[in-house]
Structure formats: C-alpha cells, structure tokens
C-alpha positions in Angstrom: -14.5 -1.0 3.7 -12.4 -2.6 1.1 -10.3 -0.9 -1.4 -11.7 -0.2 -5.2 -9.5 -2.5 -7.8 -6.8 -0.5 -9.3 -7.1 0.8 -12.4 -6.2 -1.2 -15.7 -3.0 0.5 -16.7 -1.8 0.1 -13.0 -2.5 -3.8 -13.6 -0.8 -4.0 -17.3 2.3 -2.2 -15.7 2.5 -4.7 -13.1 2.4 -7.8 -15.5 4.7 -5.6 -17.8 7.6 -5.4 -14.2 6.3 -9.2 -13.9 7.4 -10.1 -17.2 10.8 -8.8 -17.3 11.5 -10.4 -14.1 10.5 -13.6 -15.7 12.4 -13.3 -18.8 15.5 -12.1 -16.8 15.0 -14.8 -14.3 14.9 -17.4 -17.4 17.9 -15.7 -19.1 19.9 -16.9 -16.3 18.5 -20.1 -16.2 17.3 -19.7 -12.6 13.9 -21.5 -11.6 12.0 -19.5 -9.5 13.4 -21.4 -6.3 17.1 -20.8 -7.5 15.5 -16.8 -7.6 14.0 -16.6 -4.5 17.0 -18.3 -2.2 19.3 -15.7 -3.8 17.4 -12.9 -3.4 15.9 -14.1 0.1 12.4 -14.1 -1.1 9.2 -16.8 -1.4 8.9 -18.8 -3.9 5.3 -18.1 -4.0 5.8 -14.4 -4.3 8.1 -14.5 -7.2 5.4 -16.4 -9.2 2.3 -14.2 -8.0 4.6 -11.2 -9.4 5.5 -12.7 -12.3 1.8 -13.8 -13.1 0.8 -10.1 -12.0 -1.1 -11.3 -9.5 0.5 -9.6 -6.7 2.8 -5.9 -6.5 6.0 -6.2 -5.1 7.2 -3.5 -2.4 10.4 -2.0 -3.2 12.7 -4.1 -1.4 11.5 -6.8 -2.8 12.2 -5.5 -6.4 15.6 -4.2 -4.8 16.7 -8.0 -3.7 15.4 -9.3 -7.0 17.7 -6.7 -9.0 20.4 -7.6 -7.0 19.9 -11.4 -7.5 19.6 -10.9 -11.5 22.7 -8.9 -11.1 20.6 -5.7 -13.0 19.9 -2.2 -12.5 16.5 -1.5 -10.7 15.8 0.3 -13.8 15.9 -2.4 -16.2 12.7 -4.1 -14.1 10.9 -1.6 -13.9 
C-alpha cells in the first residue's frame, strides 16, 4: 500500500533546508559536482534536495555541513 504524500508544510520545509543549501553551496562558489565530491555524496541527490524533490537523511545533511564548513543548524 503506498504511503499518503506528506503534508504541505513538511514539503515547504524541505525546499526551505533545500534552499539554504543552495545559497550556501553558491556562496562558496561550488557547483554541485565540487559539493558532492567533498561531501562524498551524488550529484543527483544534491540537486533533487535542493529542488525539494527529495529529503535528505541525516548523514547526508551531516556531510553536506561539513563540506560548507557550517553548523548543522544553519541548514536546517
């Protein structure tokens, strides 16, 4: 039986994380290939959680922290 969609403020605050990560990532001047070799990560995934198309698991928003040099916190 597949899962009901979450609900729209779930979906707003994963575009809002998505953002962030994108404006950080751009603020560095990384591309999202530059990102994702740092952090260890697919290049596919950083751009389906910057678009808000997918959720990132925790130690993926931990690697992605670390490879912006900033606080969890400041993502999310």
């Amino acid at each position: 039986m597949p899962s009901a969609p979450p609900p729209d403020w779930v979906i707003a605050r994963r575009r809002a994380v998505g953002d962030r990560i994108r404006v950080a990532r751009l603020d560095r001047n990384f591309t999202q290939e530059r990102l994702a070799e740092r952090a260890g990560v697919d290049r596919q995934a950083i751009n389906r959680i910057e678009q808000g198309h997918q959720s990132p698991k925790l130690d993926t928003l931990l690697l992605l922290a670390d490879a912006l040099g900033m606080p969890l916190s400041a993502l999310v």
